[in-house]
MIFITI-193854 format. One record per residue (C-alpha): residue number from 1; residue in one letter; x, y, z. Coordinates in pm, 1 decimal. Last residue first. Example, Ala and Ser with C-alpha at 12.3 -4.5 7.8 and 13.67 -1.06 7.14 Angstrom:
# MIFITI-193854
{k 2, r S, xx 1367.0, yy -106.0, zz 714.0} $
{k 1, r A, xx 1230.0, yy -450.0, zz 780.0} $
***
This chain:
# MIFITI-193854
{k 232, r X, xx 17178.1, yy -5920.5, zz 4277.7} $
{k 231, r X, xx 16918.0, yy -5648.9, zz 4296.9} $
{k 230, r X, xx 17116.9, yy -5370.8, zz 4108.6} $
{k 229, r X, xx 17357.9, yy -5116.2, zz 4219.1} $
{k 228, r X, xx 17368.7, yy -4734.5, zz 4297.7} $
{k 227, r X, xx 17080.9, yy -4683.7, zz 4607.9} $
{k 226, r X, xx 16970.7, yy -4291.3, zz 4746.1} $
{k 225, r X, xx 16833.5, yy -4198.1, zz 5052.8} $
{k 224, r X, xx 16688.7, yy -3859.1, zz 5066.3} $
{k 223, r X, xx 16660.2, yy -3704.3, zz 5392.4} $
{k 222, r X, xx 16390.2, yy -3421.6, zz 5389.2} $
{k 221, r X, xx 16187.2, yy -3513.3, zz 5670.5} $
{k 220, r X, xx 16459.7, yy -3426.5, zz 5936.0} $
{k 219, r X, xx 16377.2, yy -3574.0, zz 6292.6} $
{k 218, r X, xx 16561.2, yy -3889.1, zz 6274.7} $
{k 217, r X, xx 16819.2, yy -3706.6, zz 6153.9} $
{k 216, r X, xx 17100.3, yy -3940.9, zz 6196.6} $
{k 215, r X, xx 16996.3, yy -4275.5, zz 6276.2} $
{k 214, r X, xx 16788.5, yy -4224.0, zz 5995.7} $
{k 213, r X, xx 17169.7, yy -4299.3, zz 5846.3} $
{k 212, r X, xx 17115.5, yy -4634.4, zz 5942.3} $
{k 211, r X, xx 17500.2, yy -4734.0, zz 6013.6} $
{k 210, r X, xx 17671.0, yy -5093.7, zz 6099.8} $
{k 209, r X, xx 17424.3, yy -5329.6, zz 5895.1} $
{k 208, r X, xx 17753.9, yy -5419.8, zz 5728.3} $
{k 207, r X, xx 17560.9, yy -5485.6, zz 5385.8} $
{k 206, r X, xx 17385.6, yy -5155.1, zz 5384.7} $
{k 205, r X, xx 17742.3, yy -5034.9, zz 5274.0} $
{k 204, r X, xx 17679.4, yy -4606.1, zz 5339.9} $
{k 203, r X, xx 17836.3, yy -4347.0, zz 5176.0} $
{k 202, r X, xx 17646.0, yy -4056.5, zz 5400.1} $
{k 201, r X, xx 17597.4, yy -3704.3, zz 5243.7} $
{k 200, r X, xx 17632.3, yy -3325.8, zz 5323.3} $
{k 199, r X, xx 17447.5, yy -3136.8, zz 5086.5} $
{k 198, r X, xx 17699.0, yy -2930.5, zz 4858.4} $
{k 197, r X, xx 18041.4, yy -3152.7, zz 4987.4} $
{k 196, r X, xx 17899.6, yy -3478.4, zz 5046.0} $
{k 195, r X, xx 17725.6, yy -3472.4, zz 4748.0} $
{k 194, r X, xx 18049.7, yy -3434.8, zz 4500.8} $
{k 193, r X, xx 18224.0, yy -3682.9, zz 4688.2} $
{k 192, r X, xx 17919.9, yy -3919.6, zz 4646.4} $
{k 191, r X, xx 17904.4, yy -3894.6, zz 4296.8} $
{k 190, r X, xx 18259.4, yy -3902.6, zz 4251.5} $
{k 189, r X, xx 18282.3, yy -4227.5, zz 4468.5} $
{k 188, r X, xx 17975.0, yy -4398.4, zz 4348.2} $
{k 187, r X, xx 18022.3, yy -4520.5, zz 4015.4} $
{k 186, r X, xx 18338.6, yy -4713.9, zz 4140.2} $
{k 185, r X, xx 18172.1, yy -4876.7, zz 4424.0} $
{k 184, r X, xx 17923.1, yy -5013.0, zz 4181.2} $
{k 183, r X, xx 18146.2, yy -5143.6, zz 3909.0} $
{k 182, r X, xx 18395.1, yy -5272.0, zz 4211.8} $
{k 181, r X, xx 18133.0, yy -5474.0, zz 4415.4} $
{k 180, r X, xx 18222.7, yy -5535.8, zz 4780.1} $
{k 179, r X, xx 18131.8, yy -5206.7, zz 4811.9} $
{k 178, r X, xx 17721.8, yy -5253.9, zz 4810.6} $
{k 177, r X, xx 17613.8, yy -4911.9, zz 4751.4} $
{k 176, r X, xx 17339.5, yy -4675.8, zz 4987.8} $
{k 175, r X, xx 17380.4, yy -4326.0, zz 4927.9} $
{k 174, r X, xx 17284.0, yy -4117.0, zz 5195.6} $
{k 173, r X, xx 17141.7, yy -3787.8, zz 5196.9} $
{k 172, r X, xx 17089.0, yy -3447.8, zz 5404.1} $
{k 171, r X, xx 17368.1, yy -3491.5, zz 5683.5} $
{k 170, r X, xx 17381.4, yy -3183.9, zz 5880.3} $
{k 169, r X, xx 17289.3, yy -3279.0, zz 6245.2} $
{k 168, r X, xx 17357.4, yy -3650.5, zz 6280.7} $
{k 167, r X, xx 17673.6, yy -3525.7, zz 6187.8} $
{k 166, r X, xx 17756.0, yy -3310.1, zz 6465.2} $
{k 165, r X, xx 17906.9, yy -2962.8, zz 6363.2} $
{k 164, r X, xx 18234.0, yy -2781.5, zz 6464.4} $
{k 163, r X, xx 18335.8, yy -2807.6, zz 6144.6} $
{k 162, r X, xx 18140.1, yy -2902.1, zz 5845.7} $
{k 161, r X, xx 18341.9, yy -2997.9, zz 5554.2} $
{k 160, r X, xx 18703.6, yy -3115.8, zz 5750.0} $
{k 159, r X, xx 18530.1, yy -3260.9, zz 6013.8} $
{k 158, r X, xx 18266.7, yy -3460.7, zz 5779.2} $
{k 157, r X, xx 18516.9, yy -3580.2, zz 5539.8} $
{k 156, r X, xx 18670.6, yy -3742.0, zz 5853.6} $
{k 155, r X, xx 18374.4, yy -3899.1, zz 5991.8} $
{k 154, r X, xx 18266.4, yy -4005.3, zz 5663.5} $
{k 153, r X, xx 18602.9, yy -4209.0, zz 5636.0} $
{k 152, r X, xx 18560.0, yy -4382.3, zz 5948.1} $
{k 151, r X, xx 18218.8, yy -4448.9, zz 5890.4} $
{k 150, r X, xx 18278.9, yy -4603.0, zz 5502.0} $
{k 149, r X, xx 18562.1, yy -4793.9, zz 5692.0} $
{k 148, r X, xx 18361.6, yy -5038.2, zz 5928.9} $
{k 147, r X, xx 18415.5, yy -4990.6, zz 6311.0} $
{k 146, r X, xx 18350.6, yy -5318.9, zz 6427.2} $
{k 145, r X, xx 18185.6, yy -5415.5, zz 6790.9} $
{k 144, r X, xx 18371.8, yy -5602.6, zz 7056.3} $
{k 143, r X, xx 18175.4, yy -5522.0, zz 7411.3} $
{k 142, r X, xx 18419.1, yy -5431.4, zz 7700.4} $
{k 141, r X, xx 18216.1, yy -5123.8, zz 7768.3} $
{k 140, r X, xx 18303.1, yy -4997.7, zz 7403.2} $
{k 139, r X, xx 18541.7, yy -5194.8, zz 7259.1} $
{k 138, r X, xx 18668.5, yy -5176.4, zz 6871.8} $
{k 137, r X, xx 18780.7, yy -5394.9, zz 6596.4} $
{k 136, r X, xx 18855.0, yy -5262.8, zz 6284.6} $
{k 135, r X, xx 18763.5, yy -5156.1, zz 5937.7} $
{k 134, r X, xx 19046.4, yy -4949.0, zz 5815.1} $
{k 133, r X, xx 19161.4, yy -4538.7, zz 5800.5} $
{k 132, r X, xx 19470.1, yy -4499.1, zz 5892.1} $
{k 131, r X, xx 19596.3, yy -4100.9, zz 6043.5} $
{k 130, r X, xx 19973.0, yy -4032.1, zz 5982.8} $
{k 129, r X, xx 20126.9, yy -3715.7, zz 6078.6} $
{k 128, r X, xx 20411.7, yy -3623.0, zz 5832.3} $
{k 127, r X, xx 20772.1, yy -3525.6, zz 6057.9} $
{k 126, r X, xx 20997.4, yy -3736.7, zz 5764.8} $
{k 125, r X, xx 21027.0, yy -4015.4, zz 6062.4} $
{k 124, r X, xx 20658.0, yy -4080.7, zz 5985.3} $
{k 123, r X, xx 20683.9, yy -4069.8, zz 5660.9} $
{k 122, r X, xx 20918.4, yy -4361.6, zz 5675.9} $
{k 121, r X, xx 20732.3, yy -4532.9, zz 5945.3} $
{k 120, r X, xx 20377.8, yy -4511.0, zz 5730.8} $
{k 119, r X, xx 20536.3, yy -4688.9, zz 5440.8} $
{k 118, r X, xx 20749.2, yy -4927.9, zz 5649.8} $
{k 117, r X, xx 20440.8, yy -4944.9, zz 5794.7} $
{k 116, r X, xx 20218.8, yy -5196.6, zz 5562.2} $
{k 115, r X, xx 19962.7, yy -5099.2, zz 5244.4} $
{k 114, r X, xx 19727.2, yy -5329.3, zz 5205.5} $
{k 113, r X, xx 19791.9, yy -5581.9, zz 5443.1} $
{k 112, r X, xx 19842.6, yy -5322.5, zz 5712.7} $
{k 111, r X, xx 19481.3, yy -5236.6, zz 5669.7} $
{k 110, r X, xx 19328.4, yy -4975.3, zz 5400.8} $
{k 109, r X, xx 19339.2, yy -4563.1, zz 5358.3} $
{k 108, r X, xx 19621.4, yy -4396.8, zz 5482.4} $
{k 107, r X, xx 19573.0, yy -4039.9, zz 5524.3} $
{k 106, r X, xx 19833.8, yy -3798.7, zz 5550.3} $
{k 105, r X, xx 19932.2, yy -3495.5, zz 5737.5} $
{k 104, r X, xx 20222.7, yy -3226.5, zz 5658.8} $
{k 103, r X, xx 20251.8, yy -3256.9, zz 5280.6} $
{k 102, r X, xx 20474.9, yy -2964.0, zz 5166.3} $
{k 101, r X, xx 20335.5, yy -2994.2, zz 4773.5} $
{k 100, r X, xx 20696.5, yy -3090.6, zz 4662.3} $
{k 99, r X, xx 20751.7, yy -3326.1, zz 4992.1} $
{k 98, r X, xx 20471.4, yy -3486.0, zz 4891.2} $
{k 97, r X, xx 20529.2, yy -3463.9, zz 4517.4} $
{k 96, r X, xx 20930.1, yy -3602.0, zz 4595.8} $
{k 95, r X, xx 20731.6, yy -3880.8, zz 4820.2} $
{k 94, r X, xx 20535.7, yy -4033.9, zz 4530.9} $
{k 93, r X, xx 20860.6, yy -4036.8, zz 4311.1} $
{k 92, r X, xx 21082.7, yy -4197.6, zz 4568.2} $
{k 91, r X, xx 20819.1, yy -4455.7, zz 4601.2} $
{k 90, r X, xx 20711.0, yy -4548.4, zz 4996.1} $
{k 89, r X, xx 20809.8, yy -4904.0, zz 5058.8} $
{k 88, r X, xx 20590.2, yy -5226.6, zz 5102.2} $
{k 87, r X, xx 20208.9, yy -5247.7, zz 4992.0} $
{k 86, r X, xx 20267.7, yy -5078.1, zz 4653.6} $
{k 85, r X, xx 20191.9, yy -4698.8, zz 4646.8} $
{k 84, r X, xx 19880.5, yy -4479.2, zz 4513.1} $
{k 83, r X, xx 19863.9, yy -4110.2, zz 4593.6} $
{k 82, r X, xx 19573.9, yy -3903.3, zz 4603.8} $
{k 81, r X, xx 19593.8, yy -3519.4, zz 4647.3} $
{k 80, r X, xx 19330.5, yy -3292.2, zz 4814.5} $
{k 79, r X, xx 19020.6, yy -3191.2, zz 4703.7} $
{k 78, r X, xx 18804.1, yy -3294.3, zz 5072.9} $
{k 77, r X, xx 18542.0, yy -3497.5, zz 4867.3} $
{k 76, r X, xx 18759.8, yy -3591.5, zz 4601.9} $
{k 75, r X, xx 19071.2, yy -3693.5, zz 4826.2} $
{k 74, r X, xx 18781.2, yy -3942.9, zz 5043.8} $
{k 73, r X, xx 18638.3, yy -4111.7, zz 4762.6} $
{k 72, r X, xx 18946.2, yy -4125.5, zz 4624.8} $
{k 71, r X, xx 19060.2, yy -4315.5, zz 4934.5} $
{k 70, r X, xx 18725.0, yy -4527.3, zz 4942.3} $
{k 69, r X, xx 18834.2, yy -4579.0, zz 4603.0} $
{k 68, r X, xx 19157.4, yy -4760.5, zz 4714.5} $
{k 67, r X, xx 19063.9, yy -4947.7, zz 4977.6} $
{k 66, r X, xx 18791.8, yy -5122.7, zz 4782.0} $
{k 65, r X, xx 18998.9, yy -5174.1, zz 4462.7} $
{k 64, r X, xx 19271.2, yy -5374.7, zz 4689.1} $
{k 63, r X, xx 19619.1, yy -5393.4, zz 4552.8} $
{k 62, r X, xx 19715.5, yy -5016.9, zz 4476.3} $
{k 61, r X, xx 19746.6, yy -4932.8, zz 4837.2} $
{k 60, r X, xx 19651.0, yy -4604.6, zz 4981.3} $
{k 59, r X, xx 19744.7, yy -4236.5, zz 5011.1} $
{k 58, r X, xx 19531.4, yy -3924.5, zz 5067.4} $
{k 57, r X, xx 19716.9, yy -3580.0, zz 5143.1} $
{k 56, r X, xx 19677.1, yy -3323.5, zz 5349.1} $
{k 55, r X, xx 19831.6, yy -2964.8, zz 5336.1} $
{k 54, r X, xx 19499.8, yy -2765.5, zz 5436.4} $
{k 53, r X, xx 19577.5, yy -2551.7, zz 5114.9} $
{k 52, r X, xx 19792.3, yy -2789.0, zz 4906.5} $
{k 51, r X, xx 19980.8, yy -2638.5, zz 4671.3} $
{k 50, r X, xx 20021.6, yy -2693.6, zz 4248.3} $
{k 49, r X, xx 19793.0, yy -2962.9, zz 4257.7} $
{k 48, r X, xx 19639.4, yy -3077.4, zz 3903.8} $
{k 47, r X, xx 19893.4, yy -3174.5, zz 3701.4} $
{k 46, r X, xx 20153.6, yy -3306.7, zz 3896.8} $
{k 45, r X, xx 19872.8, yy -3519.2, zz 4098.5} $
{k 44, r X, xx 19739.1, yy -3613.4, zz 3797.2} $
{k 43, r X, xx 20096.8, yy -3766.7, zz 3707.4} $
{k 42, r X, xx 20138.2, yy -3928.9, zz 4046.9} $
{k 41, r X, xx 19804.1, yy -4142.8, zz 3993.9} $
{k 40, r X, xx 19940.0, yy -4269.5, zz 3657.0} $
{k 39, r X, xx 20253.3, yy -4365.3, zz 3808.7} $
{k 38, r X, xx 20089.9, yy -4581.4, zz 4036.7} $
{k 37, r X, xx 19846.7, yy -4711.3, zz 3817.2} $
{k 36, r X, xx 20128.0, yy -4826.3, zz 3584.9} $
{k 35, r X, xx 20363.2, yy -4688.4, zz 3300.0} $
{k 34, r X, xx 20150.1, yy -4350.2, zz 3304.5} $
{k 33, r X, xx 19876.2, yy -4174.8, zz 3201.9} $
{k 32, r X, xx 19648.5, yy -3858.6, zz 3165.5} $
{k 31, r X, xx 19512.6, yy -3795.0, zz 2817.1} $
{k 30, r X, xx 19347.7, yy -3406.7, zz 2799.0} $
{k 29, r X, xx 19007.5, yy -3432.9, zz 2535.2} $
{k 28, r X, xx 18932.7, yy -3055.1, zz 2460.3} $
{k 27, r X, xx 18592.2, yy -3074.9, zz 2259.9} $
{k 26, r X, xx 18529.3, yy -2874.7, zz 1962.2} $
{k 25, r X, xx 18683.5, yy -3145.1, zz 1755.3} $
{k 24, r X, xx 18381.3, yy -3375.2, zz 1824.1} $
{k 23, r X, xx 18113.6, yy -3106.9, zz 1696.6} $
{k 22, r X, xx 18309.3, yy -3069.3, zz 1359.4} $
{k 21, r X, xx 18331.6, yy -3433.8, zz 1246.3} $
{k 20, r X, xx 17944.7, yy -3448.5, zz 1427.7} $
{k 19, r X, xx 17887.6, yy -3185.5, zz 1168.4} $
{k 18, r X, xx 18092.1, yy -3338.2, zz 875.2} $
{k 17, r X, xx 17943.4, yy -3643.6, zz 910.5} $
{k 16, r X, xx 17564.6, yy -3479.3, zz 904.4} $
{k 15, r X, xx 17658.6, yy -3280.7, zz 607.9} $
{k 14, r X, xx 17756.8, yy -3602.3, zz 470.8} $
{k 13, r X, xx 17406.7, yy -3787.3, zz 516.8} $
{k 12, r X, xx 17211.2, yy -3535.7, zz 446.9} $
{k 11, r X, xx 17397.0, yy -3551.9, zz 85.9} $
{k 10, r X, xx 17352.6, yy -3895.7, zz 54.1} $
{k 9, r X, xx 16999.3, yy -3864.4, zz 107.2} $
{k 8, r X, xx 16992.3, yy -3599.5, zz -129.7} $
{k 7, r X, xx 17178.8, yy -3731.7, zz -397.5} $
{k 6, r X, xx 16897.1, yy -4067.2, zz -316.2} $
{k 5, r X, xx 16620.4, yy -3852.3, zz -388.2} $
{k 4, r X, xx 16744.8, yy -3707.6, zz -699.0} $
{k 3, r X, xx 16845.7, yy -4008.8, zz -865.1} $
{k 2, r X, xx 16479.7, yy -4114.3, zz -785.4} $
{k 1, r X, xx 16328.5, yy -3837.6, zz -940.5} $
***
């Protein structure tokens, strides 16, 4: 009897390996890569974007995580390409895919620190309209106040998703993340993208104390605020 109980066992225990042996090659696993991030970001462009139906384009630096997935951020919400270049000079390679996809507006995403203007004069002088995206320093009635990047890219995903409407006005959910931390920043970009096109969302640093998205629809009941991060 207890032969028989452990042939069964073992038994259940190979049909079992030869299901999940089966279940695993049902799935279509596609490998994207390259020599560096750079590269890597090229190749899903190559892939993925055959034309460019608003022809604009994302591009930012690959030395500063936080400038960079704001970008992607930005490219997933709006599903056009991303491009990643070193701070000084445009790659041939990333510029044959612009000029491939007939690029006629770009954004760049992060200070001149991160990504500098020989970039932005070259594709400037190629006829591509260049609109940064950085925190800065602003006046309004000679007052200095900063204008913190998650605005200035929610503005623009905003214009291109809901034109001709005010933000304060369609916005149905924020997502509160603290982006000076790259696990949580990361986590949040698709998630947000994917938001901020079907409900119209906020990605908001609580940190900067810059935006209360109840600011927004102070009147709308329904807003749902939403935190990715721990305590610490």
């Amino acid at each position: 009897m207890l032969k028989k109980t452990k042939l069964s066992a073992l038994l259940i225990v190979v049909f079992m390996f030869f299901s999940s042996v089966n279940s695993f090659a049902e799935i279509n696993v596609t490998r994207i890569s390259g020599f560096d991030r750079y590269e890597t970001a090229l190749n899903v462009n190559k892939k993925y974007f055959y034309n460019v139906g608003n022809q604009s384009a994302v591009l930012v630096g690959g030395g500063d995580f936080r400038t960079a997935l704001y970008g992607s951020y930005l490219a997933s919400s709006l599903k056009i390409p991303y491009f990643i270049n070193p701070k000084s000079g445009l790659r041939s390679d990333v510029f044959n895919q612009i000029k491939k996809l007939n690029i006629k507006s770009i954004f760049i995403v992060g200070t001149y620190d991160e990504i500098d203007s020989t970039v932005s004069n070259y594709l400037e002088t190629k006829g591509i309209r260049i609109h940064r995206l950085f925190d800065r320093q602003m006046f309004d009635y000679g007052e200095a106040y900063i204008r913190i990047l998650p605005y200035e890219v929610d503005n623009i995903v905003f214009s291109f998703l809901f034109p001709n409407q005010e933000i304060r006005n369609t916005i149905a959910s924020a997502i509160y993340v603290n982006d000076k931390k790259f696990p949580d920043l990361l986590s949040s970009a698709p998630f947000a993208a994917e938001l901020a096109r079907n409900r119209g969302t906020l990605l908001v640093n609580p940190y900067d104390l810059m935006i209360d998205p109840s600011d927004f629809a102070e009147d709308e009941p329904s807003l749902h605020y939403m935190t990715i991060g721990g305590y610490d």
